[in-house]
C-alpha positions in Angstrom: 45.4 40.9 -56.0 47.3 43.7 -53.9 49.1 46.3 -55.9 52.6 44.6 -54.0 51.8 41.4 -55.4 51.2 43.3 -59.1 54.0 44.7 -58.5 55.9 41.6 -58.4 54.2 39.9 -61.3 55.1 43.3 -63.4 58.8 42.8 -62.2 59.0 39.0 -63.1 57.2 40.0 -66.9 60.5 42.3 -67.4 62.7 40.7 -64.7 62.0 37.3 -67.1 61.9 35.2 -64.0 58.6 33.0 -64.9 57.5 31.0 -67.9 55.2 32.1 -70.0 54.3 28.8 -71.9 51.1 27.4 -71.1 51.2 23.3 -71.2 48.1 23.2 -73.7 50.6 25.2 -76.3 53.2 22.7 -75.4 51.4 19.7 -76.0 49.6 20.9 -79.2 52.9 22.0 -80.5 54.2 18.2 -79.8 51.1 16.8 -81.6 51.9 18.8 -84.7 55.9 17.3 -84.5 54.6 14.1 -83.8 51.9 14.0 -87.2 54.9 15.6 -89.0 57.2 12.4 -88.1 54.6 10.0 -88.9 54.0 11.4 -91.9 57.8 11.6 -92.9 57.9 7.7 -91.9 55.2 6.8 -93.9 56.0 8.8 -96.9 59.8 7.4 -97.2 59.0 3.6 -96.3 55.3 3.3 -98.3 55.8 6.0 -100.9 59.7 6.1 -101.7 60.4 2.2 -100.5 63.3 3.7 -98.6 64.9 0.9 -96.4 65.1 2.7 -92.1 64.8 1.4 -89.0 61.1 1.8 -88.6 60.7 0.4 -85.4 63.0 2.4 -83.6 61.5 5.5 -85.0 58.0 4.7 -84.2 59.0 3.7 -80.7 60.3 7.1 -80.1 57.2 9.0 -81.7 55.1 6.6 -79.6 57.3 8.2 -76.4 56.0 11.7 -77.6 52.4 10.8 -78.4 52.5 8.6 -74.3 54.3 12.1 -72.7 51.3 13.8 -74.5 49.0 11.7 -73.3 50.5 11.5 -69.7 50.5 15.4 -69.2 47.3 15.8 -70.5 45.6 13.6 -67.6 47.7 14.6 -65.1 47.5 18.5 -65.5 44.6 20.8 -66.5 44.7 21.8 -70.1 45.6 25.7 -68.9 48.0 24.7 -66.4 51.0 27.2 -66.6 54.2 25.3 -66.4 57.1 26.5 -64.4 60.7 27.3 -65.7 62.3 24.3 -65.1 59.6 21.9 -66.6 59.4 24.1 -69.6 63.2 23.8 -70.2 63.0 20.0 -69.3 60.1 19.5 -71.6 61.9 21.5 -74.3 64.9 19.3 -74.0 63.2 16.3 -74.6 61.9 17.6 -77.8 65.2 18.4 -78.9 66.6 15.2 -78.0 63.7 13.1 -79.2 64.1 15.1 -82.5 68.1 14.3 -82.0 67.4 10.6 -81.7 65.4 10.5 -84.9 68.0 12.4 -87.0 70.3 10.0 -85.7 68.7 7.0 -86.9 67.8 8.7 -90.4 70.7 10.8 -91.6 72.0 12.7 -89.1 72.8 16.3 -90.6 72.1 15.4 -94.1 68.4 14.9 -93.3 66.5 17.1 -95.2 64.4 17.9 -91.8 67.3 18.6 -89.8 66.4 22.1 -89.5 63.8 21.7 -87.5 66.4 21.5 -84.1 66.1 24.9 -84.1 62.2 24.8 -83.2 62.3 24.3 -79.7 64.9 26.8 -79.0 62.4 29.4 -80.8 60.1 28.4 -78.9 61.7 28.9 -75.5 63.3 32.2 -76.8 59.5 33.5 -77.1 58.0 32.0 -73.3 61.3 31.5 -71.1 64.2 33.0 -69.4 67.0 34.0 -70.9 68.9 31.7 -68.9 66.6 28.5 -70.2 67.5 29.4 -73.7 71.0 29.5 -73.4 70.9 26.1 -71.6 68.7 24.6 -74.5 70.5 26.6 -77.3 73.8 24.5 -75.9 71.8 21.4 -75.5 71.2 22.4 -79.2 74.4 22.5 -80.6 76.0 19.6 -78.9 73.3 17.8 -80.4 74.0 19.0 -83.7 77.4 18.9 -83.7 77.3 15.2 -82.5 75.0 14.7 -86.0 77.7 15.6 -88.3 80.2 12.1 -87.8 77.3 9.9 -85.7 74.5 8.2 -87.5 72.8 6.0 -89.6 72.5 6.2 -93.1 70.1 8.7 -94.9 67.7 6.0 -96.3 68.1 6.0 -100.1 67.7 3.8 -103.3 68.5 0.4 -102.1 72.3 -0.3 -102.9 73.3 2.8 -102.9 74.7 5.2 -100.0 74.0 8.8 -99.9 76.9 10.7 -98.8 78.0 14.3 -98.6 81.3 15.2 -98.5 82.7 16.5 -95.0 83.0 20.2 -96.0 79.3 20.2 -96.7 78.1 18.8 -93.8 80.0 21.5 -91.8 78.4 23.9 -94.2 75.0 22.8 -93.2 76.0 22.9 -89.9 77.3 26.4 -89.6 73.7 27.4 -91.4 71.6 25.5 -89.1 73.4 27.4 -85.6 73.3 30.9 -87.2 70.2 29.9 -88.4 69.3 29.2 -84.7 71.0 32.2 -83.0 69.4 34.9 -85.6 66.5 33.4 -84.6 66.3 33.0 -81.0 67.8 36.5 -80.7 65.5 37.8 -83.0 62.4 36.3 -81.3 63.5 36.8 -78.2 64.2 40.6 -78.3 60.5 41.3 -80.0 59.1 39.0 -76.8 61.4 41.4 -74.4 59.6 44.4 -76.1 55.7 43.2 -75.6 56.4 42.4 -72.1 58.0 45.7 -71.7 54.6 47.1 -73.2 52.4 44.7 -71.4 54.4 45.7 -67.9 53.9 49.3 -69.1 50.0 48.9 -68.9 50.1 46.8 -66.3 51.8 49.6 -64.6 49.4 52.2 -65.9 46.0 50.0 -65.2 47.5 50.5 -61.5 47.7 53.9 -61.3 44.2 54.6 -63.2 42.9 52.0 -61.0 44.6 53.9 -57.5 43.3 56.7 -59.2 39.8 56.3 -59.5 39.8 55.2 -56.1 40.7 58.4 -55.2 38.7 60.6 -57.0 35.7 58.8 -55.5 37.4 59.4 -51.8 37.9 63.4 -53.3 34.2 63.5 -53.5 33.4 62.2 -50.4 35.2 64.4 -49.0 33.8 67.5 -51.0 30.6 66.2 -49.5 31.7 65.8 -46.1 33.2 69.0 -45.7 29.7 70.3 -46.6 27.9 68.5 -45.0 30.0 68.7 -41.5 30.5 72.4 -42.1 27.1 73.0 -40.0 27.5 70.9 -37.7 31.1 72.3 -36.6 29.9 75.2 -36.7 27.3 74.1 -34.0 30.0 72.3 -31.9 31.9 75.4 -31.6 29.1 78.1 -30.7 27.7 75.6 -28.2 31.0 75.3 -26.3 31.8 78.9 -26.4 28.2 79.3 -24.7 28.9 76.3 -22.4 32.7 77.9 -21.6 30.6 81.5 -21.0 27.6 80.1 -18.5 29.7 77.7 -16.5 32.7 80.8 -16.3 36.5 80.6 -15.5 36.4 78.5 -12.7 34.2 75.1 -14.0 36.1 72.1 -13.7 35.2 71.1 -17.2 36.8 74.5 -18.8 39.9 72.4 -19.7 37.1 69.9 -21.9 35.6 72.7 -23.4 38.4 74.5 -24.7 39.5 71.5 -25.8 36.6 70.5 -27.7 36.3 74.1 -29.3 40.0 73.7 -30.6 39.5 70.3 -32.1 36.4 71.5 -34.1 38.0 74.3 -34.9 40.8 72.1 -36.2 38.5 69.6 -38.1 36.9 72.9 -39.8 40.5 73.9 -41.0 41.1 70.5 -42.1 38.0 70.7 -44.5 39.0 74.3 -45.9 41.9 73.1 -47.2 41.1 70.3 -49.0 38.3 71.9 -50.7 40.9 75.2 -51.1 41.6 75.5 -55.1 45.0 75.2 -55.9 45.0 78.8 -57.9 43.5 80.5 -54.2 47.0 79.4 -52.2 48.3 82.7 -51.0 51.9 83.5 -53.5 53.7 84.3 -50.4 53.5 80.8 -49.1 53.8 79.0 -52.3 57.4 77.6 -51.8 58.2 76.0 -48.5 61.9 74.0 -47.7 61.3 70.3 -46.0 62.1 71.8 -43.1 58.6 74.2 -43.3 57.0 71.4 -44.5 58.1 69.0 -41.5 57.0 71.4 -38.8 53.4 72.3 -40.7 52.5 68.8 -40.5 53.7 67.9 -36.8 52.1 71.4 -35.3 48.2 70.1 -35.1 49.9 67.0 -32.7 52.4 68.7 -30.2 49.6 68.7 -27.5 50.0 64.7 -27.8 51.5 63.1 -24.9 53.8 61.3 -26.6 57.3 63.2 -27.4 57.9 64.0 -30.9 61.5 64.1 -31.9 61.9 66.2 -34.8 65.4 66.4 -37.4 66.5 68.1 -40.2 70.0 68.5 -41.4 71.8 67.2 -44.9 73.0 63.9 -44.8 76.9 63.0 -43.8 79.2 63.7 -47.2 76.7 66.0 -48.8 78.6 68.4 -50.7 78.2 71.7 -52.3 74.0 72.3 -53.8 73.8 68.9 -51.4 74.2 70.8 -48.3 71.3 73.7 -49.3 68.0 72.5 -48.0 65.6 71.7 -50.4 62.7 74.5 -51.5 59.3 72.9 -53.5 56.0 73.8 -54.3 53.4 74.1 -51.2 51.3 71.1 -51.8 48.3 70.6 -49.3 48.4 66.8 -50.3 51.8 66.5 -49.2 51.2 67.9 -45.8 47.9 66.6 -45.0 49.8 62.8 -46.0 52.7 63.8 -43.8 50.1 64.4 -41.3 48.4 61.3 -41.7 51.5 59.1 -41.3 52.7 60.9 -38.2 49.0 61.1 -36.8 49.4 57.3 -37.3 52.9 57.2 -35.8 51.7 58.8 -32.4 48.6 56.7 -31.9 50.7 53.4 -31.8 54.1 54.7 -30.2 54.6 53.7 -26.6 56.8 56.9 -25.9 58.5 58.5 -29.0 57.8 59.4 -32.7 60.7 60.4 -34.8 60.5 62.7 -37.9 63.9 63.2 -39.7 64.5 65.0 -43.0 67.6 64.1 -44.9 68.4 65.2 -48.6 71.4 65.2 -50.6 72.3 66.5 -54.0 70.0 63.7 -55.3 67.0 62.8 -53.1 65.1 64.5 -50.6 63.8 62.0 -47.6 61.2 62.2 -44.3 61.1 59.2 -42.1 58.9 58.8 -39.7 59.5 56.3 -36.7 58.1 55.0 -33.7 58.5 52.6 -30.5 55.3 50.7 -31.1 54.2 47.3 -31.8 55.1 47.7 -35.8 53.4 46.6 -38.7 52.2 42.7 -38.7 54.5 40.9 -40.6 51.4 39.1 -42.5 50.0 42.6 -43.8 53.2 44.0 -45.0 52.7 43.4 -48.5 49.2 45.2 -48.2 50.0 48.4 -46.3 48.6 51.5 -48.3 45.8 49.7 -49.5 42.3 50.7 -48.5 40.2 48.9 -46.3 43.6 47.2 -44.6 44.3 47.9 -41.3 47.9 48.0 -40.9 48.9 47.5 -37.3 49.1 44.1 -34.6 45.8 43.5 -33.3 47.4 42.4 -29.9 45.5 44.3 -27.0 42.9 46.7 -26.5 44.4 49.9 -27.1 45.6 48.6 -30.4 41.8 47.4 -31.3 40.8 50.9 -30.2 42.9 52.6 -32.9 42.4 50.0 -35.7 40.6 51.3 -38.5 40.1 50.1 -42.3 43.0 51.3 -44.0 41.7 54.3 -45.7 44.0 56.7 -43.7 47.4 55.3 -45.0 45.6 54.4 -48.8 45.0 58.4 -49.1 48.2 59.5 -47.3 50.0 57.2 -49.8 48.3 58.3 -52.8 49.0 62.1 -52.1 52.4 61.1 -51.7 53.0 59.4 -55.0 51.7 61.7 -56.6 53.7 64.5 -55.9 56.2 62.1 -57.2 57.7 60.3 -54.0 58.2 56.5 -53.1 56.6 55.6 -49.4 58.4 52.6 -48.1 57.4 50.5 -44.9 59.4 48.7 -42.9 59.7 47.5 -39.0 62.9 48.8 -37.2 65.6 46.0 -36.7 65.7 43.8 -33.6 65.9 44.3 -31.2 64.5 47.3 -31.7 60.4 47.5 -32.2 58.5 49.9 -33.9 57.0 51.4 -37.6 59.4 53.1 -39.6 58.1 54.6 -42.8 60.4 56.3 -45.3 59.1 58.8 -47.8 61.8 59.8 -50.6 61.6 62.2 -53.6 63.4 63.1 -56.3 65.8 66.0 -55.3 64.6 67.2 -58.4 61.3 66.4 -58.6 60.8 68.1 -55.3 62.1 71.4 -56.7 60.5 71.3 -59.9 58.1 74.0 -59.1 60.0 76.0 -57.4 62.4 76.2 -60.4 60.0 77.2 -62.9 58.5 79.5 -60.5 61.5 81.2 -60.1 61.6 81.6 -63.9 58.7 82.6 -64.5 59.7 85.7 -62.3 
């Protein structure tokens, strides 16, 4: 499962948008009701010799014990039923139960209570919305009991009656009765899928977390193990740029190369760098800072690199100031990453803006490529995904298994920003990916930095 479509499950858990009630519990829970009628049949015509239409009543339980039977060879016993056949299933119970009260009583019987069941039930495993719908089903049901039915079956000759007032009385008890508890049942169901969300939510994190402490070890041993080598690359084409002299044709190459392993030894210093080495001059940086840092190592691209920084329209006083935070190398480096990204797929142009407002604090980052594959949108961010259209060979060249965007994401959420990604709107093409913080996580730091001084 891909953390988007967790995501989604987690929202419909506290959204309420799917049922929770497995057909196996439904048809048990119809078994027990329909053992329970049998046995009120049996007792009040063999044990009590009260006169009541038996037939009718068995038919009905037979209906039951048939739609048990019926469900349980046409679904699998842990088939999860959906919304609106767990309502309509519900509702049939109610009814059923309806139609026996009917021919036995109506709101006199004894067992009358029992209407309330299946709205308890669907208070605990449905929607809101399915509850109310069944809780109304409920009460017209009930109401319609009070003048319309047969007689409670009683001592031959006579007829149990009880007077109007009473059967209102039993009435009013059975609906508050039903509300207290469907509310009731209902709220403490809310609260343990609010919990069960909350570690759903928390098994994701732990989960994207572990992922990348492994990746933070790899990359402790790559950047000692490459250290040599880099080393190598760059002593080699000094020597090479000092025995073929200014004039070489391949001079260009092999200050080029030098500058790139030079670059990739940089890269490794500062994500093995502790945090408590950063020098305190540079600790704070605005967006701005933080913008240009991570779009300097790709100016030499061919591609132009639009770059944009500026409050948005209607900001207003502390709005307008640009944002200061905490020099975080994992921001940068993800920054990097995304634009990195952004310039291998663009056709011409990458855009970097940087917006904030009193509130929030946004970078987007857009280009004129191809865009992300509609089929692979949910997925972006996760590792071993490769993100972009597979449609031609320069696109094949730069595909790659995900890891790139899965890191850059990561160091992004944790410093407490959302990364969105989208296509831009036809008939425009291209990436556009939207990081957003917290004005005031962004500034935390700084703040207490600033205190601390």
């Amino acid at each position: 499962m891909t953390v988007r479509q967790e995501e989604l499950r987690i929202k419909d858990i506290v959204g309420e948008r799917e049922s929770r009630l497995r057909l196996q519990t439904s048809v048990r829970l119809r078994w027990v009701a329909i053992l329970g009628q049998l046995a009120a049949v049996a007792i009040v015509t063999g044990l009590y010799g009260f006169a009541m239409p038996v037939g009718i009543c068995l038919v009905l339980i037979a209906l039951s014990a048939w739609l048990n039977v019926y469900l349980s060879i046409r679904f699998p016993a842990r088939y999860q039923i959906n919304t609106r056949f767990a309502t309509a299933l519900l509702a049939y119970d109610t009814i059923q139960l309806g139609a026996l009260l009917y021919l036995t009583g109506g709101i006199q019987n004894p067992f009358a209570l029992l209407i309330v069941a299946p709205v308890t039930v669907s208070a605990a495993t449905q929607p809101l919305r399915s509850t109310v719908i069944l809780g109304a089903i409920t009460v017209a049901t009930a109401i319609f009991l009070v003048t319309q039915y047969y007689p409670l079956p009683w001592i031959g000759g006579f007829r149990f009656e009880l007077p109007r007032d009473y059967k209102l009385g039993i009435l009013a008890a059975i609906l508050s009765t039903m509300a207290f508890i469907a509310i009731y049942v209902w709220r403490i169901s809310k609260e343990a899928r609010l919990m069960s969300a909350a570690l759903a939510a928390t098994d994701m994190v732990l989960a994207s977390e572990q992922r990348l402490h492994a990746l933070d070890g790899l990359a402790a041993a790559a950047a000692h193990e490459l250290g040599t080598p880099l080393s190598t690359i760059v002593l080699v084409s000094k020597e090479l740029e000092r025995e073929l002299g200014p004039d070489t044709r391949y001079r260009e190459d092999l200050t080029l190369l030098r500058s790139q392993a030079q670059r990739c030894r940089e890269i490794l210093q500062k994500l093995t760098k502790k945090p408590d080495e950063q020098d305190p001059m540079h600790a704070t940086v605005t967006i701005g800072e933080i913008i240009d840092e991570s779009v300097e190592p790709h100016k030499i691209s061919a591609k132009r690199i639009t770059v944009s920084s500026h409050p948005i329209l209607g900001a207003e006083g502390d709005g307008r100031l640009e944002p200061v935070g905490e020099r975080k190398p994992g921001v940068i480096y993800g920054l990097g990453n995304i634009i990195e990204n952004a310039i291998d797929f663009a056709s011409s142009e990458v855009e970097v803006a940087a917006r904030w407002s009193a509130d929030d604090v946004t970078v987007t980052v857009a280009d004129d490529g191809p865009g992300f594959a509609p089929e692979l949108m949910d997925s972006i961010g996760e590792p071993y995904v490769s993100t972009r259209r597979l449609n031609d060979k320069r696109e094949k060249e730069h595909s790659g298994l995900g890891l790139g965007f899965f890191i850059a994401r990561t160091l992004l959420e944790r410093s407490g920003a959302s990364v969105n990604f989208s296509n831009r709107p036809a008939p425009q093409h291209g990436a556009v990916i939207r990081v957003t913080w917290p004005r005031k996580a962004f500034e935390r730091r700084n703040i207490f930095l600033r205190t601390m001084q």
